[in-house]
Structures are given as C-alpha cells and as structure tokens.
C-alpha positions as CSV (number, residue, x, y, z in Angstrom):
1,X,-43.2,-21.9,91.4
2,X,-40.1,-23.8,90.8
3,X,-39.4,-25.3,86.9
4,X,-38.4,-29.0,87.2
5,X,-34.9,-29.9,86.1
6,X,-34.7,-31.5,82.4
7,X,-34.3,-34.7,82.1
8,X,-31.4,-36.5,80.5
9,X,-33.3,-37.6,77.8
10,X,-34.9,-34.8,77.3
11,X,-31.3,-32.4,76.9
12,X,-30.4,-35.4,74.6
13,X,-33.2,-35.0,72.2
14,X,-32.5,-31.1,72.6
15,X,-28.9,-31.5,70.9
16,X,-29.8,-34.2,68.9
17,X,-31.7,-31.8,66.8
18,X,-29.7,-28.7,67.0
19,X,-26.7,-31.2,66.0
20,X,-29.1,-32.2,62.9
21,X,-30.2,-28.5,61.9
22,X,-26.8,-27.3,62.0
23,X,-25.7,-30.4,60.2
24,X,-28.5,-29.8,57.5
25,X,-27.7,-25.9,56.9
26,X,-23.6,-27.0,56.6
27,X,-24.8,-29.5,54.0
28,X,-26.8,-27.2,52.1
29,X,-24.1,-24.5,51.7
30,X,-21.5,-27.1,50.8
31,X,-24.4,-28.2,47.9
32,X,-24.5,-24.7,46.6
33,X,-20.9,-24.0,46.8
34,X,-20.5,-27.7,44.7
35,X,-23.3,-26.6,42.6
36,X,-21.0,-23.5,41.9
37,X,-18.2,-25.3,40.8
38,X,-19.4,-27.9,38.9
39,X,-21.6,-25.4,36.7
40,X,-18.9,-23.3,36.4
41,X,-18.4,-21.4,32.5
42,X,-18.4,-22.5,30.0
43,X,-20.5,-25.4,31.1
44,X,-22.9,-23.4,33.0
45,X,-26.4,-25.1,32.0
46,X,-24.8,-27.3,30.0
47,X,-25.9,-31.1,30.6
48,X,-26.8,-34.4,28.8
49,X,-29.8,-34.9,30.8
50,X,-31.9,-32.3,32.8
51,X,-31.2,-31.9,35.9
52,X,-27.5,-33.9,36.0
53,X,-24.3,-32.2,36.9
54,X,-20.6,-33.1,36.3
55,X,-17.7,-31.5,37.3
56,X,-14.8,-30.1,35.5
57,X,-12.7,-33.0,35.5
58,X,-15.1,-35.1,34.8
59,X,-16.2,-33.1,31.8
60,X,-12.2,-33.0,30.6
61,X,-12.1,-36.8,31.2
62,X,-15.2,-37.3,29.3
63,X,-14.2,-35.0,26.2
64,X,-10.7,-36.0,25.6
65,X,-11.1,-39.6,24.5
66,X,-13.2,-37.7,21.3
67,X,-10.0,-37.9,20.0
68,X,-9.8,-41.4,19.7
69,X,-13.0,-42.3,18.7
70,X,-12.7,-39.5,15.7
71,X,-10.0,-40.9,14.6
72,X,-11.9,-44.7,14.9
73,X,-14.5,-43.7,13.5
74,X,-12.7,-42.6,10.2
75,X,-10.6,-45.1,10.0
76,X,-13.2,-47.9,9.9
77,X,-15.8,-46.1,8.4
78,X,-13.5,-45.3,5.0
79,X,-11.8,-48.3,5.0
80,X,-15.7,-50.0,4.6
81,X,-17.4,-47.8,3.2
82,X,-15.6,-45.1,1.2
83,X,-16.7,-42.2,3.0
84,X,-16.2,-40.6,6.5
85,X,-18.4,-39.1,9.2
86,X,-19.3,-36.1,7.0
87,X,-21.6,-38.3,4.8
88,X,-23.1,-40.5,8.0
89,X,-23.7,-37.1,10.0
90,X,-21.9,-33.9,9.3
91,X,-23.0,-32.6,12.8
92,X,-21.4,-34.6,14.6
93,X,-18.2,-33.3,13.1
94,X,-19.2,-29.9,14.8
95,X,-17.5,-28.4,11.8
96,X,-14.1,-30.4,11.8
97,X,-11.6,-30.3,8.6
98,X,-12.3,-33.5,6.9
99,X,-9.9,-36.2,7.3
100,X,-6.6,-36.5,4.9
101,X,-6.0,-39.6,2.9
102,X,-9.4,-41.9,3.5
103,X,-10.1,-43.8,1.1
104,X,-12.3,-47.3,0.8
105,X,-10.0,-50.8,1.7
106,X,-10.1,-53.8,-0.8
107,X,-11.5,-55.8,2.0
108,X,-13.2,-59.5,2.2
109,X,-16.7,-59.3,2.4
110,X,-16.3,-60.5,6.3
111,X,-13.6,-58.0,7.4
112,X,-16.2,-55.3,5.6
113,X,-19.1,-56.1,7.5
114,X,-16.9,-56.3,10.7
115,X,-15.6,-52.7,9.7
116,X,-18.9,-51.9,9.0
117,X,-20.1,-52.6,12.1
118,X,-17.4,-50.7,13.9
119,X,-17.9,-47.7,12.1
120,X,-21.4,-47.5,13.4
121,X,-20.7,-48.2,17.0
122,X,-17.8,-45.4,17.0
123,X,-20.7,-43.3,15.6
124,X,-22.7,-43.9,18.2
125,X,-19.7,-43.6,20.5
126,X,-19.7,-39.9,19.2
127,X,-22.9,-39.6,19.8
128,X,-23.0,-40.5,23.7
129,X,-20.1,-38.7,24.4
130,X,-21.6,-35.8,22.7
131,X,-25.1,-36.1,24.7
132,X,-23.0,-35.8,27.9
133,X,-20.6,-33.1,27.7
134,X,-20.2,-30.1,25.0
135,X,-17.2,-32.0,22.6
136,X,-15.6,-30.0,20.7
137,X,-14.9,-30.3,16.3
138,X,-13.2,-33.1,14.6
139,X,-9.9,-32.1,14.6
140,X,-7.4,-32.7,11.5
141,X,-6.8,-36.4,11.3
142,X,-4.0,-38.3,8.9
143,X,-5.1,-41.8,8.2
144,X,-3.2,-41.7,5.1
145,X,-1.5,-44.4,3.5
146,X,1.5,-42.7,4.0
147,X,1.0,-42.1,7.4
148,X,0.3,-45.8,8.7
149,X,3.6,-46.8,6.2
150,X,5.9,-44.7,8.6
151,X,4.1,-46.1,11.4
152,X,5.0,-49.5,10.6
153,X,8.3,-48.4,9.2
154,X,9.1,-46.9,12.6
155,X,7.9,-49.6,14.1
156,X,10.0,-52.1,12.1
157,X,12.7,-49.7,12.1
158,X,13.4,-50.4,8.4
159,X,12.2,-48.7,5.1
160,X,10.1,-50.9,3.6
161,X,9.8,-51.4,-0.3
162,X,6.8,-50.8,-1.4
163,X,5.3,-49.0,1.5
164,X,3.1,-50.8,4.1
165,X,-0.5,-49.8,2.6
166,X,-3.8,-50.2,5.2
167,X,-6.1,-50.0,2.7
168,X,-4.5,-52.6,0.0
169,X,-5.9,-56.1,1.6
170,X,-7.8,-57.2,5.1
171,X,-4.1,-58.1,7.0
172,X,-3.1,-55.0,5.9
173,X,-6.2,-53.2,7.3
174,X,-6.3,-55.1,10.4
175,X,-2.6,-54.3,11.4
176,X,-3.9,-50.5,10.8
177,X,-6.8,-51.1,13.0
178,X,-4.3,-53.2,15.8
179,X,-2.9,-49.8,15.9
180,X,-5.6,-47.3,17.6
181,X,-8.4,-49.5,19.1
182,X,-6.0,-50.4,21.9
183,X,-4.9,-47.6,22.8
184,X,-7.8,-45.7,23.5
185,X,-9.0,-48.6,26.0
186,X,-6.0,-48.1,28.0
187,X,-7.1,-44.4,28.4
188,X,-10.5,-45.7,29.6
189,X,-8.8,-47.9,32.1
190,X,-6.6,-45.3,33.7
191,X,-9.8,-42.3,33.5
192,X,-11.9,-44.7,35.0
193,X,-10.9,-44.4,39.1
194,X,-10.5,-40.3,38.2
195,X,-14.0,-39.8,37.4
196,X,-16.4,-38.4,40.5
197,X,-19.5,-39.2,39.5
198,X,-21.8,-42.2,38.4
199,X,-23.0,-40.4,35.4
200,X,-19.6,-40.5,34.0
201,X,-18.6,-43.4,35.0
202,X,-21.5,-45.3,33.6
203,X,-20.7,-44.2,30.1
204,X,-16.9,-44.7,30.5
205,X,-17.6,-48.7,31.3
206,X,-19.9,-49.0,28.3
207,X,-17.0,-47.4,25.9
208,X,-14.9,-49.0,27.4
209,X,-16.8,-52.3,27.3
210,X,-17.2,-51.7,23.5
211,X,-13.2,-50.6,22.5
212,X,-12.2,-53.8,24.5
213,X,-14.2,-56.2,22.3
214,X,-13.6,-54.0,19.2
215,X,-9.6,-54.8,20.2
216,X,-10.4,-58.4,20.8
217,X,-12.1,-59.1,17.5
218,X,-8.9,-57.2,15.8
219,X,-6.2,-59.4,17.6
220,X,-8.4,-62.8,17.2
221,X,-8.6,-62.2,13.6
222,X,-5.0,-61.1,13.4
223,X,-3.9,-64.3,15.5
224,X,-5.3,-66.6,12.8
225,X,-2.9,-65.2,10.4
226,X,-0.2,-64.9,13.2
227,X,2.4,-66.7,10.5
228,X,1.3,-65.3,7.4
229,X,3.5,-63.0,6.2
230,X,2.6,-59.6,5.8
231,X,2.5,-58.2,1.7
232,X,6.2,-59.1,0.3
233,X,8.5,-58.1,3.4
234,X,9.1,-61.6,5.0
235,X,7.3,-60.3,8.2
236,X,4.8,-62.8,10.0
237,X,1.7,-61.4,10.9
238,X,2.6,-61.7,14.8
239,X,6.1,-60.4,14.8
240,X,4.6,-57.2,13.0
241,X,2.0,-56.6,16.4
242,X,4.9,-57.5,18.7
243,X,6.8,-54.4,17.1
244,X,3.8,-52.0,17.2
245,X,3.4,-52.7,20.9
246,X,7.2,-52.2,21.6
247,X,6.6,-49.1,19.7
248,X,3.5,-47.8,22.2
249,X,5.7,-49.0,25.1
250,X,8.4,-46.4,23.8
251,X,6.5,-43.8,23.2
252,X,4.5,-43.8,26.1
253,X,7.5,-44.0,28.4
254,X,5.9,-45.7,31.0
255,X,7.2,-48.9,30.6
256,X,5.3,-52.0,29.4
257,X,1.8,-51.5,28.7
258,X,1.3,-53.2,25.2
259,X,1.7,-56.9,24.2
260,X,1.3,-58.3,20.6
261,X,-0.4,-61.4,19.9
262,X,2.6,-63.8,20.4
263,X,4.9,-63.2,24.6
264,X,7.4,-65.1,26.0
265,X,6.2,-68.0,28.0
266,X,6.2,-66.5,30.9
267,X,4.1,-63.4,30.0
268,X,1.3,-64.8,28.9
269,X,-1.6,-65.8,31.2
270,X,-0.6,-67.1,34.0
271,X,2.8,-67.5,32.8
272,X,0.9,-70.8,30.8
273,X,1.1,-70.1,27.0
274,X,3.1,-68.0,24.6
275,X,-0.6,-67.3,22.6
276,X,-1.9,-63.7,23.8
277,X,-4.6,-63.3,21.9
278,X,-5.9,-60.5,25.0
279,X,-3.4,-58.6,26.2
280,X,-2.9,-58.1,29.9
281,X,-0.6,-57.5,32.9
282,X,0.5,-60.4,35.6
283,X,-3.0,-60.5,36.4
284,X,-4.7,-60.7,32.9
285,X,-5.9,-57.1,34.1
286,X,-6.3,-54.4,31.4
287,X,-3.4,-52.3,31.1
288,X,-4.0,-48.2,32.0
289,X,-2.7,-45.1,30.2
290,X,-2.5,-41.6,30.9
291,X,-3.4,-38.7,28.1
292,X,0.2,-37.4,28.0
293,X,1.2,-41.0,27.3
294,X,-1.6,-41.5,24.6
295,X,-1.0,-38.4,23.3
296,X,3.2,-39.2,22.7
297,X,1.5,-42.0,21.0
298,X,-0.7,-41.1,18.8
299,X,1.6,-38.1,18.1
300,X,4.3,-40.1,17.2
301,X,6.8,-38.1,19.1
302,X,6.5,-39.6,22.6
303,X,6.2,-35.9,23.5
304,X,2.4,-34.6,24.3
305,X,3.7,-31.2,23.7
306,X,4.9,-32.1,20.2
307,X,2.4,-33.2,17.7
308,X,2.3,-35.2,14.4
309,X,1.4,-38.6,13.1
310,X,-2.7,-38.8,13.2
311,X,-3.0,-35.9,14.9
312,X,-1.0,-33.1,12.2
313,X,-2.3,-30.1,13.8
314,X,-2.5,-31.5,17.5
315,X,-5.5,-33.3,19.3
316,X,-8.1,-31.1,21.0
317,X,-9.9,-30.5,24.7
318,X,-8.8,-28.7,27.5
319,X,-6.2,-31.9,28.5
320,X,-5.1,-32.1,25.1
321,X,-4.4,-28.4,24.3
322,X,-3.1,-27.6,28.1
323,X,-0.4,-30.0,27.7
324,X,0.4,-28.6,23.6
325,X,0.8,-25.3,25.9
C-alpha cells in the first residue's frame, strides 16, 4: 500500500519545530557560555540579590564610582559632624586608612543639617553599591585643608594669603563641596549607556538621581552668594566656581564639560540668561565623563596614571588601578 504524499502544511509544521528545537538548544548553550562569563572569578557566586548576574563590566562600572562617593561621604560627614565613616559604620570602610585632615566645619545651623543630610545619603550610597557588587576598602583620601587651598590656588592660579580653608565658614565649605559632587554625576552620565543590564542600570539612575540634586542644592546655595566675596581675597563667590570648572575642563582634557554658576549669554539655557544655576550643554543635557578623565581630576594631574590631590596613594578598582598600571 502506497503512503500519501505530505501535505504542505503538514512539512511546514515539520520545520517549524525542528527550526524551534534547534533554536532552543542554540539558546541554551549561548545561556551557559554567558552564564560562564559573567560569573567568572573573582565574582563567581558573588551577587546582591539571589539569583541576579552581572557582567564584568558592569561590575567595574559599578565599583569604580566608590571612589567618589568615599571621598563624599567624608567630606560631608566631617565637615557636619566631626567624624567620618569609621564612627557611622566601620564596615563599610572594608578596612580603609582613615581619611587625612577631617575635621568638623564652623557651619550655620542650615548648611549643617543640609551636610548632615548628605552625609547620610552617601552612606547609604555606600551601602547600595556595596549590596550589588564586592567594593573594595576606602582607599587613602586627603580632604585636608591644605589640600582644597591648592585646589583653589590652582584654580585661581595665585597664592593666596591666608590659605583658602573649607572648613572655616559655610561659603567656604560649599565651594569645597562645588568641587566633588559634580564630578562624580558626570561619571554616572557617561557609565550609564555602557552598562548591560537593568540591575545596574537601575541603581546607576537612582545615584545618579541623588548626586544631581546633591550638586543642585550646592550651586543654588552658592548662587545666592554669587557676589559675595569669598574670605579676604576680593574673589566673588561666582568668579571662584567659574575657575574650578575651567580647572575640571583642563584636567579632563576633553574640552568643555563644566560651567560655574555665572556663562556668557549665550551659554546658558537656551542661549537666554547669563544665571546657570544647573549646568548643562546646548541642550540643558547633563554633561558625561569618562574615569580616565575623572581620575586626571581628582588626581590633580590631568594624568589617570599619575596620582595625587584626594586620592595620595591612587584611587582603587580594576578601572582605576588598570589605568595607574
């Protein structure tokens, strides 16, 4: 007895599933091979929540702003407080050399509580970061007054007489915090489209979300004072942040990317007002950063391989110490 022919449809279902089982085994051995290098060593079981993965880049991306917000968080939290993360939760330090030269700010009870409040949320900054990738120690941080006085100095490009002091009065402090803040948004804005999963991007946006307003509260209270002149040096208030950004523009070498709180006419928004109380590009969009150009910054140098200023002994994290190499 003959066998009847197949019908069209029928040879259609026929490859329709062999196409979809040989589509499903491909998918599964490019899951395990992913699997493979995204657990790689040293991360290998390593994860903020059970059952989440993250690549290597992702995990670099993730650790290396922990530079930033150690250095925030001991800025704010000795300028208000008198005391540094070891006191609010040494483990968080992972066994970090304590910071050189904090010391508590003569500040007005408002500026306090605002640095009060900052402290806390770069705490808890810290503390996310931590829950999502391993982190490494606090490493050596200057916030000396001597450090921030050839900081402005440089930025100025004059010796100044007596030396700029962050910790003497609330301008003081708030041209200290103008300093950091910023830049470590700017890192967040140019991680952010380099990040492969949602996991890590979620918790970029809400640091990211956080620095910004943190920056914003810094330059609004600074813009009040924009023509006050800073201690005895005949320096308004705004003319001192136009120089610290011209100073970040120079050492991060990629051209402008920092504004202070007073711009020609034609760059502030929409080319409208000379006030820049947010800075921005053409657009009003956030300006973006790379870590070799926040490093040369917060280095002082310019030069990611060459460190100094906060950062005596070098910032840490696979980015950090494979560009040192």
């Amino acid at each position: 007895m003959g066998i009847a022919p197949a019908s069209s449809s029928s040879v259609a279902v026929v490859v329709a599933t062999v196409v979809v089982c040989l589509c499903g085994a491909l998918a599964r051995a490019q899951a395990q091979d992913m699997d493979k290098e995204w657990a790689r060593p040293p991360y290998r079981g390593f994860f903020g929540a059970p059952g989440s993965l993250l690549p290597q880049s992702d995990v670099d991306l993730l650790e290396f702003p922990l530079n930033l917000e150690y250095l925030e968080t001991e800025l704010f939290c000795w300028s208000a407080l008198g005391y540094g993360l070891d006191a609010i939760d040494a483990n968080l330090t992972g066994g970090g050399p304590p910071s050189i030269g904090g010391q508590s700010a003569s500040l007005t009870p408002l500026i306090r509580d605002v640095a009060s409040q900052f402290c806390y949320q770069e705490v808890g900054h810290l503390r996310a970061i931590k829950q999502t990738v391993r982190g490494f120690p606090r490493p050596l941080l200057d916030i000396s007054a001597a450090n921030f006085g050839k900081i402005i100095e440089q930025a100025l490009n004059a010796t100044l007489d007596p030396p700029f002091n962050p910790y003497e009065n609330s301008v003081n402090f708030l041209i200290a915090s103008y300093i950091i803040p910023y830049v470590g948004l700017t890192g967040y804005v140019g991680a952010n489209p380099r990040l492969l999963t949602p996991q890590a991007r979620k918790l970029l946006a809400g640091l990211l979300a956080v620095e910004s307003a943190q920056d914003a509260v810094i330059r609004t209270l600074l813009y009040e004072h924009g023509t006050a002149r800073v201690s005895s040096y005949g320096v308004g208030v705004a003319e001192v942040t136009a120089h610290i950004s011209d100073l970040r523009n120079t050492l991060g070498r990629r051209g402008v990317k920092d504004e202070g709180l007073v711009v020609a006419p034609e760059l502030g928004p929409e080319g409208l007002t000379v006030g820049n109380v947010i800075a921005g590009d053409h657009l009003s969009l956030a300006y973006d950063r790379t870590p070799e150009e926040i490093l040369g910054i917060v280095y002082g140098t310019g030069n990611p391989a060459q460190h100094g200023g906060f950062f005596p002994q070098g910032a840490d994290g696979r980015i950090a110490r494979g560009l040192l190499a």
